[in-house]
Every structure is written in structure tokens, then in C-alpha cells.
N, CA and C atoms as an extended XYZ file, in Angstrom:
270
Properties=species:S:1:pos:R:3:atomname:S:1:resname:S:1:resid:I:1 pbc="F F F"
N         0.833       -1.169        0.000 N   UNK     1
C         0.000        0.000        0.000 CA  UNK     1
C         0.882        1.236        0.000 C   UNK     1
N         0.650        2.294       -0.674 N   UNK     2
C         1.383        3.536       -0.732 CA  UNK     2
C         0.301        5.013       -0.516 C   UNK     2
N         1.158        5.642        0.452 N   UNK     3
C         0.318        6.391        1.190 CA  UNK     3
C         0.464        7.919       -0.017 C   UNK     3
N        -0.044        8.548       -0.621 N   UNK     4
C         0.168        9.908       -0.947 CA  UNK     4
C        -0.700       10.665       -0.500 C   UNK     4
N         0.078       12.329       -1.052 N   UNK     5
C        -1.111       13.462       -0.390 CA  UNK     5
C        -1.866       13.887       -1.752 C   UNK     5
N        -2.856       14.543       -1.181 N   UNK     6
C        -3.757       15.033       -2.140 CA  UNK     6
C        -4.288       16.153       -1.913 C   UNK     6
N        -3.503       17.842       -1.803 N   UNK     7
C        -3.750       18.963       -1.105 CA  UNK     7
C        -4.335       18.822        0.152 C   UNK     7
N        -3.148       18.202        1.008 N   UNK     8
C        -4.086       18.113        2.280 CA  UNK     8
C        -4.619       16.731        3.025 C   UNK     8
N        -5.065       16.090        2.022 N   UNK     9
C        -5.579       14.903        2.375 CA  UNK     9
C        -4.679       13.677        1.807 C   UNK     9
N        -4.587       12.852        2.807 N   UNK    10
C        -3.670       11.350        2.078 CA  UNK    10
C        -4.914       10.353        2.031 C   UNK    10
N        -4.686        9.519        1.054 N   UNK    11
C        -5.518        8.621        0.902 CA  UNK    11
C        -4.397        7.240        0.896 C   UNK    11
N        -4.779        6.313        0.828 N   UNK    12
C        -4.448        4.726        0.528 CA  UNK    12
C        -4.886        4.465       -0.888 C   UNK    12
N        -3.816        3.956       -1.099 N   UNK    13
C        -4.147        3.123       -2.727 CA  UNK    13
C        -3.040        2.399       -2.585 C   UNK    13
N        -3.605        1.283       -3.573 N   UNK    14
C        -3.206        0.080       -3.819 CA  UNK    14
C        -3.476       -0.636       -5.857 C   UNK    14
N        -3.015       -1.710       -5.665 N   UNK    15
C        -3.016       -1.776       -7.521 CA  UNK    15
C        -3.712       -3.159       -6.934 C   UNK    15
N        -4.850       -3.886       -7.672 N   UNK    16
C        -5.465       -5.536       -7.362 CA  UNK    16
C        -5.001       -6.092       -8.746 C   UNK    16
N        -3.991       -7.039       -8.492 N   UNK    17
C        -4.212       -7.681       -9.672 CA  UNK    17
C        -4.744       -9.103       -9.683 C   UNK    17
N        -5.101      -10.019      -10.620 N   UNK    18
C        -5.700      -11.471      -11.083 CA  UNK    18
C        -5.440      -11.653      -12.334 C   UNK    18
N        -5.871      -12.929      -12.260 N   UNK    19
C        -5.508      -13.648      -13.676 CA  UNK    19
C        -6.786      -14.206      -14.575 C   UNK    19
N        -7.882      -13.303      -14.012 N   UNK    20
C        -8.828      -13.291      -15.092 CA  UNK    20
C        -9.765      -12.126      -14.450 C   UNK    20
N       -10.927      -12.262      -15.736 N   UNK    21
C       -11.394      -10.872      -15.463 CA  UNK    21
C       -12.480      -11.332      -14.091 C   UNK    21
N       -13.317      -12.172      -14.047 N   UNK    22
C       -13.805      -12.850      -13.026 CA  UNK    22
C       -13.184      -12.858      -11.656 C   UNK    22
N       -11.827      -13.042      -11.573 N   UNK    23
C       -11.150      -12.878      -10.276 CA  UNK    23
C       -11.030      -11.359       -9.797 C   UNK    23
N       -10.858      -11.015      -10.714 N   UNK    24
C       -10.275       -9.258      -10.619 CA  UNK    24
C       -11.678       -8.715      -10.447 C   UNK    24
N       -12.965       -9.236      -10.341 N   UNK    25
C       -14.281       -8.758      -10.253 CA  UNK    25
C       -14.543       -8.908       -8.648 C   UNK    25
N       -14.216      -10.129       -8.556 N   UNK    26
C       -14.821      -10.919       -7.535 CA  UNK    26
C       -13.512       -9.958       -5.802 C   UNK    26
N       -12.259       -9.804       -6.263 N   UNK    27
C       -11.779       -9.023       -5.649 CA  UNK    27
C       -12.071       -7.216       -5.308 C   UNK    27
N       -12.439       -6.773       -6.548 N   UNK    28
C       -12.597       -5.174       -6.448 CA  UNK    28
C       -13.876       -5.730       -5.261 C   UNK    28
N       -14.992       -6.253       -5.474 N   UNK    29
C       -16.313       -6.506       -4.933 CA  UNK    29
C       -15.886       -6.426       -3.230 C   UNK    29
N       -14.714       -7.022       -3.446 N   UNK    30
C       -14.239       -7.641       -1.867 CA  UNK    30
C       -13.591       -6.031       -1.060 C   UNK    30
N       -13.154       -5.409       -2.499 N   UNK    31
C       -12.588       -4.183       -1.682 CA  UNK    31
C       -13.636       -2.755       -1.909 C   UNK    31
N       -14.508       -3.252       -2.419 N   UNK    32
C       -15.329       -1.736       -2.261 CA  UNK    32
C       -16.317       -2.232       -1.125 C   UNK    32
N       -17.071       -3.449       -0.401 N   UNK    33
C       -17.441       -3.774        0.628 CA  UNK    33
C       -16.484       -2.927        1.938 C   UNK    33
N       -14.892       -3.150        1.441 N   UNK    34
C       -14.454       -2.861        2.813 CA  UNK    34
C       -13.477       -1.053        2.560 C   UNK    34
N       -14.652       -0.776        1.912 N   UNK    35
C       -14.547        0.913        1.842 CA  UNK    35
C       -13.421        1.374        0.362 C   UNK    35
N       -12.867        0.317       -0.027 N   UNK    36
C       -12.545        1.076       -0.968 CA  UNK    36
C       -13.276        1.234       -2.130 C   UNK    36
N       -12.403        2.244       -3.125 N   UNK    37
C       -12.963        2.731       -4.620 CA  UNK    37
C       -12.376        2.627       -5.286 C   UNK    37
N       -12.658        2.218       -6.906 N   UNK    38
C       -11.772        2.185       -7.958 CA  UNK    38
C       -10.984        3.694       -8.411 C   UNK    38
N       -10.054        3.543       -8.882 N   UNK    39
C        -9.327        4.736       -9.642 CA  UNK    39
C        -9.136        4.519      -11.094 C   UNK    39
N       -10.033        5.499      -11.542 N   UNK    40
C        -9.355        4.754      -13.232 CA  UNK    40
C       -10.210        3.527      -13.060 C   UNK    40
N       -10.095        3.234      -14.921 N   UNK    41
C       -10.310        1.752      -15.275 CA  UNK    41
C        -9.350        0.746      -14.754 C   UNK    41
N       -10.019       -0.605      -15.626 N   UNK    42
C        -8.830       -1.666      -15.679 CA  UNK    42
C        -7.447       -1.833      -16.488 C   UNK    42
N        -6.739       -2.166      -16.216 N   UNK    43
C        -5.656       -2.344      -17.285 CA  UNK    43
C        -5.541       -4.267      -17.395 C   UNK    43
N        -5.010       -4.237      -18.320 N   UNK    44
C        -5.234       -5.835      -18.657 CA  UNK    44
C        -4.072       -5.671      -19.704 C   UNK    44
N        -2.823       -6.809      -18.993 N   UNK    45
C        -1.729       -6.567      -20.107 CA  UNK    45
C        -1.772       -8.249      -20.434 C   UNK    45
N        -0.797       -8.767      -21.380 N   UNK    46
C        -0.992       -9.923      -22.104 CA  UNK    46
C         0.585      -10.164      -22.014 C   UNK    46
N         1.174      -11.120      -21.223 N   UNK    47
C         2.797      -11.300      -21.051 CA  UNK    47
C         2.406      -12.859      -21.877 C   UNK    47
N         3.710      -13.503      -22.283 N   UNK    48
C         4.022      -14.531      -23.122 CA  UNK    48
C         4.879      -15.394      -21.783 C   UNK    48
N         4.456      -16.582      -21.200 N   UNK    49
C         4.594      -17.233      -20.071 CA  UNK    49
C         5.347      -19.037      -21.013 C   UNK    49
N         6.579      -19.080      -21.556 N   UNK    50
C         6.991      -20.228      -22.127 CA  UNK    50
C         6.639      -20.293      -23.584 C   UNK    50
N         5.265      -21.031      -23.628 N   UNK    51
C         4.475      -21.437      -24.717 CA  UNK    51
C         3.464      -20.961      -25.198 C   UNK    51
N         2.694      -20.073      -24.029 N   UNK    52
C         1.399      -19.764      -24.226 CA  UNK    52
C         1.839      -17.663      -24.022 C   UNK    52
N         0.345      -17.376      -24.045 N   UNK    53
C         0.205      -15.993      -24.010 CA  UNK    53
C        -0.660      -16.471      -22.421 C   UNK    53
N        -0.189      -15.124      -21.223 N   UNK    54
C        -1.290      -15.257      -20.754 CA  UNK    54
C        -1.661      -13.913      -20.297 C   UNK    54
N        -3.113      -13.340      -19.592 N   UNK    55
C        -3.793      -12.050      -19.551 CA  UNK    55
C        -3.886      -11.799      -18.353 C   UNK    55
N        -3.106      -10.889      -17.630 N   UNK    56
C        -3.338      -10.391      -16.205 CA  UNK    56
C        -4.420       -9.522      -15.982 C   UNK    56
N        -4.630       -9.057      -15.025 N   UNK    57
C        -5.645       -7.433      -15.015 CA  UNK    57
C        -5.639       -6.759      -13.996 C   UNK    57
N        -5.456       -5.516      -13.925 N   UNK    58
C        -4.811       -5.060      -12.893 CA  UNK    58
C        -6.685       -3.764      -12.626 C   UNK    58
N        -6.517       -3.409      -11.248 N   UNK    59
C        -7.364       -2.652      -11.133 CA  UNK    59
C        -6.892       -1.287       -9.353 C   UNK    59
N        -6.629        0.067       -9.809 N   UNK    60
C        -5.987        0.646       -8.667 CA  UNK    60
C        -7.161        1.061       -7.774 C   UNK    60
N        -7.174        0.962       -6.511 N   UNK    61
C        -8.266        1.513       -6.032 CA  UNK    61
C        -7.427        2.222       -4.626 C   UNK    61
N        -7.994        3.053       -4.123 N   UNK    62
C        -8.406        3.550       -2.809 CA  UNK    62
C        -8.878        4.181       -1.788 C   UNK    62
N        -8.646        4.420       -0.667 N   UNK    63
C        -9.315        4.086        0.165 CA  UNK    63
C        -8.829        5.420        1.226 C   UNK    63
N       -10.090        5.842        1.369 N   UNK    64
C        -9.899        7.064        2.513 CA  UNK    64
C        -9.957        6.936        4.099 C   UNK    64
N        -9.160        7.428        4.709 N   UNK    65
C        -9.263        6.635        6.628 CA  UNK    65
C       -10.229        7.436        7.315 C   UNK    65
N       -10.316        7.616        8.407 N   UNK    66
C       -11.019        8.317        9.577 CA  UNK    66
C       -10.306        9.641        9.545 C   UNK    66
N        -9.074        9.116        9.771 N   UNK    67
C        -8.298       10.646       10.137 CA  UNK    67
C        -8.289       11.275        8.817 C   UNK    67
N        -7.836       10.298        7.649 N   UNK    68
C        -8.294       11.376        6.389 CA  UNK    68
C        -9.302       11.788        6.325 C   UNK    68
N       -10.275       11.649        6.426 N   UNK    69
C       -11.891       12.315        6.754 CA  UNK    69
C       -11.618       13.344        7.571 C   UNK    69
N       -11.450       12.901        9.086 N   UNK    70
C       -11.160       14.480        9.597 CA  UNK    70
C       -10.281       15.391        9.205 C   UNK    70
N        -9.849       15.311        8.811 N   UNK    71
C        -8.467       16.624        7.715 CA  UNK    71
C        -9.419       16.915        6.943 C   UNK    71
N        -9.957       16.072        5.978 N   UNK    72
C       -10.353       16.548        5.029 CA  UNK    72
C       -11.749       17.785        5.780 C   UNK    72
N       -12.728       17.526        6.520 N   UNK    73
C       -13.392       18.106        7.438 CA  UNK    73
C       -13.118       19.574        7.894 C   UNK    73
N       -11.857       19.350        8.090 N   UNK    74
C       -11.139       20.604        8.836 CA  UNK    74
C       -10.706       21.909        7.647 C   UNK    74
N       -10.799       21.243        6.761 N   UNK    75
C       -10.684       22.142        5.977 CA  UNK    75
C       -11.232       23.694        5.419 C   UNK    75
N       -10.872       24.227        4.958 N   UNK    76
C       -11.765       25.586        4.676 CA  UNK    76
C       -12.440       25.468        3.584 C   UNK    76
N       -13.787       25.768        3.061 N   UNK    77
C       -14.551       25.579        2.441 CA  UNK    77
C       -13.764       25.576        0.623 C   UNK    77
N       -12.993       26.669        0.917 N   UNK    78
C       -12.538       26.718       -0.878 CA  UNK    78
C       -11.267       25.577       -0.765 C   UNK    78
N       -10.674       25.165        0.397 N   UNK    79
C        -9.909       24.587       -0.019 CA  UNK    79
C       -10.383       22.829        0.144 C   UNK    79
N       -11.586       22.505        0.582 N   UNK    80
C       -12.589       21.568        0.203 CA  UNK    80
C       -13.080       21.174       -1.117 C   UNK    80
N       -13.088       22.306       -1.700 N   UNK    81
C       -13.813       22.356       -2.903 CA  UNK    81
C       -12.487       21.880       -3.941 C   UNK    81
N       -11.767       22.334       -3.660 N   UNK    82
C       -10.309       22.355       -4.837 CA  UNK    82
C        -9.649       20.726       -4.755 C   UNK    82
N       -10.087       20.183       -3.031 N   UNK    83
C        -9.522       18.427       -3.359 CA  UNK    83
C       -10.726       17.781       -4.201 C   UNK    83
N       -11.950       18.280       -4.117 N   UNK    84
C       -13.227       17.723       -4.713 CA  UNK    84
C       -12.983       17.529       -5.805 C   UNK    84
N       -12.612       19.126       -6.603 N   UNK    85
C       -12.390       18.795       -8.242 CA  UNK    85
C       -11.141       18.054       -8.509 C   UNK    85
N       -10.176       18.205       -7.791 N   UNK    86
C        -9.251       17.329       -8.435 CA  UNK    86
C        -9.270       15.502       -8.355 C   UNK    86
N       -10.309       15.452       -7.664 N   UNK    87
C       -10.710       13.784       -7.292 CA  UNK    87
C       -11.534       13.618       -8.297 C   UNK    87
N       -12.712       14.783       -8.430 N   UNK    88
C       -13.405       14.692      -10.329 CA  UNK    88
C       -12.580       14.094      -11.278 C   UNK    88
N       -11.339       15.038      -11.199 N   UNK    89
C       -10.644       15.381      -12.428 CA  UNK    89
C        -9.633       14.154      -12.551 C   UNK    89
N        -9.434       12.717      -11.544 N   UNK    90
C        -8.889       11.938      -11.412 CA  UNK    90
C        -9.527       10.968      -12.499 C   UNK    90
């Protein structure tokens, strides 16, 4: 997990990957139950494993804490507004 800021606020994110699109479903499911959110789409790359081709899929999501909530809270109204759009604009 890698922690960054985001004017103010840090969030959690993380990358899910699987080896089909079904797994990589059945996981995001598992992490938006336990508060997280996707970022962005999926990515799905295709590596060559010996003999065969095979298809990973990757999906980034995350996840805001308590204390990031209260920061974010504490904030001043315009500078509320300015992490808002840039989480739009993500």
C-alpha cells in the first residue's frame, strides 16, 4: 500500500491484480465492501509465459481513513472544494 497526499488529504491506494477478469471482479467486490474505490479503469496486459500468451488485469483503487476524513473536514470551504475537483478530475 502507498500512502500519498492530495492537497491536504492522504488517501491509501493500492493496484489488485488477477488472472482473469472474473477474479479481478470478484476481488474489487471484496474491496469496495471494505470501503474502498476504484481509480481509473482496468488495465489488462498480455505477457508470453513459455508457450502460451497469458492475460493479467490489474485494477488501482483507494481508500480514505477516519483521520483522512477528519483533515479533510477541517478544511476551509474553498480549499474543500479544490480536493473535490481534483478527485473529479482523477
Amino acid at each position: 500500500m502507498i500512502i500519498f497526499g492530495v492537497e491536504g488529504n492522504v488517501l491509501k491506494y493500492k493496484i489488485i491484480k488477477a488472472s482473469s477478469d472474473h477474479e479481478l471482479e470478484e476481488e474489487v467486490r471484496k474491496h469496495l465492501m471494505d470501503g474502498w474505490r476504484p481509480l481509473g479503469g482496468v488495465s489488462i496486459v498480455q505477457a508470453e509465459m513459455a508457450f502460451s500468451k497469458v492475460l493479467k488485469f490489474y485494477q488501482a483503487v483507494e481508500k480514505e481513513t477516519r483521520e483522512d476524513r477528519r483533515r479533510y473536514l477541517e478544511l476551509e470551504d474553498e480549499e474543500r472544494e479544490q480536493v473535490d475537483l481534483e478527485r473529479r478530475l482523477r
